[in-house]
C-alpha positions as CSV (number, residue, x, y, z in Angstrom):
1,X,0.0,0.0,0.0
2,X,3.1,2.6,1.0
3,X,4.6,1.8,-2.6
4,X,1.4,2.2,-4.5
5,X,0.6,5.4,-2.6
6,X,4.5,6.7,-3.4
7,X,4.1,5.2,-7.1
8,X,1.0,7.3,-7.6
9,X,2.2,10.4,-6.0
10,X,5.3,10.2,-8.0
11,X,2.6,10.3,-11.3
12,X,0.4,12.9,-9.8
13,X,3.3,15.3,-9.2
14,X,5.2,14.6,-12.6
15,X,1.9,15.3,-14.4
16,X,1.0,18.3,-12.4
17,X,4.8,19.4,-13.5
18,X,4.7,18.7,-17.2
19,X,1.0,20.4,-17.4
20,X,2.6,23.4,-15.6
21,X,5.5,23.4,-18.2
22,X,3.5,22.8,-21.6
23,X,1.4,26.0,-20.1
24,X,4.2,27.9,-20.0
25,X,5.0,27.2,-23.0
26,X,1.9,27.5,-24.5
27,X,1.6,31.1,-22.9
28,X,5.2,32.1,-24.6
29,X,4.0,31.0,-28.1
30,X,1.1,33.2,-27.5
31,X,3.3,36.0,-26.6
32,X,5.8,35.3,-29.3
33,X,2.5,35.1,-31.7
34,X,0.8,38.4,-30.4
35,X,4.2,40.4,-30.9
36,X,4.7,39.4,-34.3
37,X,0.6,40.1,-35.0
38,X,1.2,43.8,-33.5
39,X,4.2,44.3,-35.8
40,X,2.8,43.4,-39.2
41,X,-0.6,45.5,-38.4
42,X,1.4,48.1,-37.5
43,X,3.4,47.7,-40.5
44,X,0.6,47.7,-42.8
45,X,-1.2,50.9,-41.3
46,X,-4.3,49.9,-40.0
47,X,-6.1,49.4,-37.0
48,X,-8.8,47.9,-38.3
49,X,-9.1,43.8,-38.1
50,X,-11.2,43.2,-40.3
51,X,-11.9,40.0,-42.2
52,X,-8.0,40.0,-42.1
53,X,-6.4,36.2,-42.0
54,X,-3.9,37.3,-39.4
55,X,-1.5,35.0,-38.9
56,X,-2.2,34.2,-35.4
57,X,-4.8,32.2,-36.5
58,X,-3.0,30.6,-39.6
59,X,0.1,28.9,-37.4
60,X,-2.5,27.7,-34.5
61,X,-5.4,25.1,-35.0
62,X,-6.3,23.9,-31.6
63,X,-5.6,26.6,-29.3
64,X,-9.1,28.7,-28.9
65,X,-8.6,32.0,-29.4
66,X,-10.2,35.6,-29.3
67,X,-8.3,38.9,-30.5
68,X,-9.9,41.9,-29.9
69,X,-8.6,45.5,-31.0
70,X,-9.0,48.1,-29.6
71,X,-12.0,49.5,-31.5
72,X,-13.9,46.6,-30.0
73,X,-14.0,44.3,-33.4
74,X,-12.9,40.8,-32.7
75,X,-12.0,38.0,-34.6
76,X,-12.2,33.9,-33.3
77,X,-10.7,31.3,-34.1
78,X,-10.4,27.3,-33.1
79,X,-14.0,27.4,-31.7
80,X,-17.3,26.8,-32.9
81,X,-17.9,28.3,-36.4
82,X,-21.9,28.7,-35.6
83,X,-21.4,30.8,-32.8
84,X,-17.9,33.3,-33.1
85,X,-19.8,35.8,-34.6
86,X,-22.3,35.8,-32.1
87,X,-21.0,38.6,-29.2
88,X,-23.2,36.9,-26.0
89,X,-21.5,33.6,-26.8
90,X,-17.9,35.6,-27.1
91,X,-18.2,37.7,-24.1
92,X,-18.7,34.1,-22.1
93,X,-16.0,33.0,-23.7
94,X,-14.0,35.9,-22.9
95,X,-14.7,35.7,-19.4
96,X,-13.7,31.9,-19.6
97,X,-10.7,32.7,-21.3
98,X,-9.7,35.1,-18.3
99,X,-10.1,32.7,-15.8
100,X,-8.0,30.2,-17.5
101,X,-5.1,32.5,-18.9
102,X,-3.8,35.9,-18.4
103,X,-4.9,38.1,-21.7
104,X,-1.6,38.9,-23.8
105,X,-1.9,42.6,-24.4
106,X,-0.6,43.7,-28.0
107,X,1.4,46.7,-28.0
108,X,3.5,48.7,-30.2
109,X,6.1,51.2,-29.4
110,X,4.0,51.8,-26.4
111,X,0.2,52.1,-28.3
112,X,-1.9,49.3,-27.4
113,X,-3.0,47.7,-30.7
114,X,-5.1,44.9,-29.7
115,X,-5.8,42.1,-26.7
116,X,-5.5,38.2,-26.7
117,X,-7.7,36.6,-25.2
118,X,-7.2,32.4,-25.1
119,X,-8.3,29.3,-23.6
120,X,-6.6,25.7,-22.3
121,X,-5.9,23.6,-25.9
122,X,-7.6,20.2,-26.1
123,X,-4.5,18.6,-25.1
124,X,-4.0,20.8,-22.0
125,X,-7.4,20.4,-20.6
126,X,-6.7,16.3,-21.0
127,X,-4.0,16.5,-18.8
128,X,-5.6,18.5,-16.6
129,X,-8.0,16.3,-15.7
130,X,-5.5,13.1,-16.5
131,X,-4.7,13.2,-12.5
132,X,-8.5,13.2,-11.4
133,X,-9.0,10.3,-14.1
134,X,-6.1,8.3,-12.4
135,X,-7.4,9.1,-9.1
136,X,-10.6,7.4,-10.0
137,X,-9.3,4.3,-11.7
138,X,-7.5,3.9,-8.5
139,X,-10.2,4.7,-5.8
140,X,-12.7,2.3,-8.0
141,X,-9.2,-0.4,-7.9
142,X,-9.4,-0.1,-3.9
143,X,-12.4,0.0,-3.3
144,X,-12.9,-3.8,-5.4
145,X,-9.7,-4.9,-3.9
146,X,-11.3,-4.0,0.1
147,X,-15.1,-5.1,-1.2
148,X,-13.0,-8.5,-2.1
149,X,-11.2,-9.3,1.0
150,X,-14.3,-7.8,3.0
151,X,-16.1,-10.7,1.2
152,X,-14.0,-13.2,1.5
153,X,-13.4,-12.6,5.6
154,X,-16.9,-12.8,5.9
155,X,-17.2,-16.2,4.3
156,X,-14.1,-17.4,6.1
157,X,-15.6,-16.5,9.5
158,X,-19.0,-17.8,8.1
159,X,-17.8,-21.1,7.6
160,X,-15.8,-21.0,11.2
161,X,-18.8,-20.4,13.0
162,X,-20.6,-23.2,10.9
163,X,-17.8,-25.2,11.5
164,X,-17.8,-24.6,15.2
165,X,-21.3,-25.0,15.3
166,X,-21.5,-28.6,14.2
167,X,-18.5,-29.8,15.8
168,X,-20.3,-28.9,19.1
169,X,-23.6,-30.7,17.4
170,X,-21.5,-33.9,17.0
171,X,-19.9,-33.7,20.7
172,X,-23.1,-33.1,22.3
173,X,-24.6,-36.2,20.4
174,X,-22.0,-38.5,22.3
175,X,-22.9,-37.8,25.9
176,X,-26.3,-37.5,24.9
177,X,-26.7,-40.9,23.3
178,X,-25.3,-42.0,26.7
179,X,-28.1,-40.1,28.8
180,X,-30.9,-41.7,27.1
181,X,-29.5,-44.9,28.1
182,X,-28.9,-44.0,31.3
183,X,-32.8,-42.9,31.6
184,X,-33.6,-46.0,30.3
185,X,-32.1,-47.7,33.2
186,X,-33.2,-45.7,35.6
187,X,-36.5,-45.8,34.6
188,X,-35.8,-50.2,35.1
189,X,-34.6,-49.5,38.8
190,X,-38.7,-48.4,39.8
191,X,-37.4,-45.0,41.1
192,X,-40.4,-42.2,41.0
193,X,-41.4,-41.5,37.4
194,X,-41.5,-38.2,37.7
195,X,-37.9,-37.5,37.7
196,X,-37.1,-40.2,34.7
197,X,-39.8,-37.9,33.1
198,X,-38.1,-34.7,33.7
199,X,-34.9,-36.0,32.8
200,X,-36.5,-36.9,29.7
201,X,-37.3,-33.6,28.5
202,X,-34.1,-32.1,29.5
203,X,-32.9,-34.6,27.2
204,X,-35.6,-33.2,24.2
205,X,-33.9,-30.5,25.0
206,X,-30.2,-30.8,24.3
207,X,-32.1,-32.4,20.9
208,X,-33.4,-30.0,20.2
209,X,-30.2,-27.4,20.4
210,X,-28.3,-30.3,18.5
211,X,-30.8,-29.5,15.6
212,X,-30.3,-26.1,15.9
213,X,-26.5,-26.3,15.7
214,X,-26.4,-29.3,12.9
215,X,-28.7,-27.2,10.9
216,X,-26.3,-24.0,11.1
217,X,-24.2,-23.7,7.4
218,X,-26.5,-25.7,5.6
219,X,-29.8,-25.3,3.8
220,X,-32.4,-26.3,6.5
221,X,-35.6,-28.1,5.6
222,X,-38.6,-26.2,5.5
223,X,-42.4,-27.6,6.1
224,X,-45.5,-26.0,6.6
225,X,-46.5,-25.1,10.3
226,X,-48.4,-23.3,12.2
227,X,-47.0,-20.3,13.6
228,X,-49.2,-19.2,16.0
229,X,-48.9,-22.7,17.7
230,X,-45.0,-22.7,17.3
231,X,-44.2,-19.0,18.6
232,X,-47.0,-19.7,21.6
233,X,-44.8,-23.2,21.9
234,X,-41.2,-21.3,21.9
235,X,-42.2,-18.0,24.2
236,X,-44.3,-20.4,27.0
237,X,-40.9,-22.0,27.3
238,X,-39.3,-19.3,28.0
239,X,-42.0,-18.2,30.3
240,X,-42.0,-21.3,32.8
241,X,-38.4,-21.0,33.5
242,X,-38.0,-17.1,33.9
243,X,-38.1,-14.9,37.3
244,X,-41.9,-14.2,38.6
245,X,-41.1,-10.6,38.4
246,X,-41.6,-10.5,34.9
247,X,-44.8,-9.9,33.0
248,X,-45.8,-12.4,29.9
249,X,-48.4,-11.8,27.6
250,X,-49.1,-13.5,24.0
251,X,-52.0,-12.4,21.3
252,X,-52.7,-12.8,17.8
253,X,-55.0,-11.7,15.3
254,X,-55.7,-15.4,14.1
255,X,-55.7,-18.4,15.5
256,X,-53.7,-20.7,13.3
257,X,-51.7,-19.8,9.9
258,X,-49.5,-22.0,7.9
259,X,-46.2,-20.4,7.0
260,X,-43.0,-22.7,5.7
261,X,-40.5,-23.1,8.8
262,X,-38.0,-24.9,10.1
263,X,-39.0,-25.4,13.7
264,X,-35.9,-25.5,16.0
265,X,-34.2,-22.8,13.9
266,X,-37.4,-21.0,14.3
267,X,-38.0,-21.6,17.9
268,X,-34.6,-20.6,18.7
269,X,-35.0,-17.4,16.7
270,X,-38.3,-16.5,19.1
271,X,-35.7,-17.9,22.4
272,X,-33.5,-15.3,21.1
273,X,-35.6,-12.3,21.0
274,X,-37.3,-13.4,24.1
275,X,-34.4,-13.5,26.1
276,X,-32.6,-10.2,24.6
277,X,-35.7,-8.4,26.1
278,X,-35.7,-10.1,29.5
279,X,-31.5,-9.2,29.8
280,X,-32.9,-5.3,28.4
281,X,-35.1,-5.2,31.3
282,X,-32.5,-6.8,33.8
283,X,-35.2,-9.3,35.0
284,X,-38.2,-7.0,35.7
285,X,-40.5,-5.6,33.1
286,X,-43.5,-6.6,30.2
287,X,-42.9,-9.2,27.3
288,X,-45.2,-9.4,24.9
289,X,-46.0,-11.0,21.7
290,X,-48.0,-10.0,19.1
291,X,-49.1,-11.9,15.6
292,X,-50.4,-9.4,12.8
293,X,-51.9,-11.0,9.7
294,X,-51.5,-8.5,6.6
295,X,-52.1,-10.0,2.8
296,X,-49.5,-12.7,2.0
297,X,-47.7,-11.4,4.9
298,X,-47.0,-12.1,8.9
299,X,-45.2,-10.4,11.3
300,X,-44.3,-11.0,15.1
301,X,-43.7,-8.0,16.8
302,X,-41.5,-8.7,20.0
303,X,-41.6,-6.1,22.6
304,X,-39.9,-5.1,25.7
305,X,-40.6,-2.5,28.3
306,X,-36.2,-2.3,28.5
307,X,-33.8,0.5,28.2
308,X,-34.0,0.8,24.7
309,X,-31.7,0.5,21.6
310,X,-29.6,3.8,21.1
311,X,-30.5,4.7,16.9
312,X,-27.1,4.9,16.0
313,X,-26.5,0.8,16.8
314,X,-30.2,-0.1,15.9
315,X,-28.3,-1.8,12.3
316,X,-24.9,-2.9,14.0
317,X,-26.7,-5.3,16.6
318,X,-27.2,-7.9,14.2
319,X,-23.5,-7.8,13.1
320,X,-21.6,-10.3,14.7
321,X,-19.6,-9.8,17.7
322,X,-21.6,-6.4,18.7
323,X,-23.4,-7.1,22.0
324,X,-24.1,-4.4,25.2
325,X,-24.0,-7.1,27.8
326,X,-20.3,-7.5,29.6
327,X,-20.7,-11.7,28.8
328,X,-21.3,-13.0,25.7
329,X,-20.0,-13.4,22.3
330,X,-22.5,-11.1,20.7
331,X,-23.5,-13.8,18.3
332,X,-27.8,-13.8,19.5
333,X,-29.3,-11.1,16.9
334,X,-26.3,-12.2,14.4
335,X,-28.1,-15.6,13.9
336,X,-31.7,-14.3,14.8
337,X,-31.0,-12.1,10.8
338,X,-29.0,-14.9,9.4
339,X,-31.9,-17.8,10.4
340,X,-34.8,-15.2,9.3
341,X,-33.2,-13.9,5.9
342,X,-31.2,-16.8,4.6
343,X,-32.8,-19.5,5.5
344,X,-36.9,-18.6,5.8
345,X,-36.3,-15.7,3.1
346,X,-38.0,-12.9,5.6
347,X,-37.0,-10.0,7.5
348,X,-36.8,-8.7,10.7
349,X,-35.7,-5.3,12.0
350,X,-35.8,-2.9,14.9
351,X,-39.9,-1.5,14.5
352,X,-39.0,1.0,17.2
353,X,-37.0,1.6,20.2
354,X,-37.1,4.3,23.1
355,X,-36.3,5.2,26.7
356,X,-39.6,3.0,27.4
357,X,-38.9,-0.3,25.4
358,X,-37.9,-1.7,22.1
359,X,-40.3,-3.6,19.1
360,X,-38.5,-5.6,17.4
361,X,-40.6,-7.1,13.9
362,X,-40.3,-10.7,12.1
363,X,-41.6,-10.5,8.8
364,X,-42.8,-13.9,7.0
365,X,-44.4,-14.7,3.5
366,X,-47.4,-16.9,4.8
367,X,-48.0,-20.4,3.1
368,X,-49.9,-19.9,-0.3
């Protein structure tokens, strides 16, 4: 990056040199021009321009010029033949031409005779803008260069955390192959059948995260459900097993609907949302849950009566590694977008978000 910076610095400052010098240049073959223009009308005693070919005009072809005298006649040339003898159009160009160059004033033995007025050649305004060209080409250059490694982190780390997330699918299978054969003993040894049965669903439960982490970095199965019955199913779980100082409540505009879902991806995405809220509200507060019904559309609105999201991270939480709690990978909201976008083709965002609580929106295509 240092040597491509000093290579292009070196080219910006050797063209800004060489346009400086071809200017100057230009500017003393004006002057060389306009002297030897002052001598020959002076030589021919007359004032008066005329329709005379001066010659000026004959040894230039792509400088734009305008010579004025000092009656006010003027005479164009290397510009636009529809227009030089119209005196709006030359005044601009006059005005133009001042801007861009100094006016060579035509004198003789002390009389002014005429004034040159003329503009950057083709070639000059090129390489006057050749820098700004090269400045592009090389902003559009970094700018692929960063969008490419920007890409291809983000799929690296993708397939790390998918990586990571079926390895700990596979080693949680081992143990848990081992508990269900353990239950099964247990439940030969008479002991009360209550706790074989709660071990049981413990058991359902590692399962059930198994499927959640197996199903990570590949294309999960969808079927139809309903997901009134499936978000009621996910958010009473959470409810049984958090603090009595916190407030549940569930309602929905219909009583069943059929949307394509992939149930433990789905029922850890609610889990997710669920507990974001409780951690917002630091174990004391209102969670609700509310199903709208709009056209070929459903949304879940999720809300808190927490802290609130501050706007300017209301689109960073869902990157990975942002989080506001001081444990925790941050990874929550990160999959909550990845398992709502990617994989059930939906959408869910930040609906609002104050001092008072935060509404946060899924967004499903219902089952046609």
């Amino acid at each position: 990056m240092v040597g491509a910076f000093l290579i292009v610095s070196l080219i910006l400052w050797n063209t800004n040199s060489f346009f400086e010098k071809f200017k100057k240049e230009e500017r003393h073959k004006m002057e060389i021009w306009a002297t030897a223009q002052a001598e020959f009308l002076q030589s021919s005693q007359t004032q008066d321009l005329g329709d005379l070919h001066l010659m000026i005009f004959q040894n230039n072809t792509s400088t734009p010029m305008i010579l004025v005298n000092k009656s006010g006649s003027f005479s164009a040339k290397n510009m636009m033949s529809t227009k030089i003898k119209d005196s709006v159009f030359i005044q601009e160009k006059i005005e133009q031409f001042k801007k861009e160059n100094t006016p060579v004033i035509m004198n003789h033995r002390g009389d002014h005779i005429a004034t040159l007025y003329y503009g950057n050649s083709e070639v000059l305004n090129k390489l006057k803008y050749y820098p700004l060209a090269l400045m592009l080409i090389i902003f559009l250059f970094g700018a692929v260069i960063f969008f490419f490694f920007k890409t291809n982190k983000a799929s690296e780390q993708s397939k790390l955390w998918a990586g990571m997330a079926k390895e700990t699918a596979h080693q949680i299978g081992t143990p848990l192959t081992s508990l269900l054969g353990w239950n099964e003993l247990l439940k030969d040894e008479n002991i009360n059948p209550e706790i074989s049965a709660e071990i049981e669903k413990d058991i359902f439960r590692l399962q059930t995260i198994t499927d959640r982490f197996s199903n990570i970095g590949s294309l999960p199965k969808l079927e139809a459900m309903d997901i009134v019955a499936e978000t009621r199913s996910a958010f009473e779980y959470i409810k049984r097993r958090s603090s009595k100082l916190i407030q549940f409540s569930f309602d929905s505009q219909v009583e069943s609907l059929p949307v394509l879902l992939n149930k433990p991806l789905f029922n850890w995405t609610i889990e997710n949302l669920v507990k974001n809220g409780i951690d917002a509200m630091r174990g004391k507060g209102h969670i609700a849950i509310e199903i709208t019904h709009i056209g070929a559309v459903v949304n879940i609105l999720v809300s808190d009566t927490g802290h609130g999201i501050p706007k300017g991270n209301q689109q960073s939480i869902f990157n990975p590694g942002h989080t506001s709690k001081k444990r925790g990978w941050g990874l929550g909201l990160s999959l909550v977008k990845r398992i709502v976008e990617e994989y059930h083709n939906g959408k869910v965002k930040v609906l609002s978000s104050s001092k008072e609580g935060t509404v946060m929106q899924i967004s499903l295509k219902t089952k046609v």
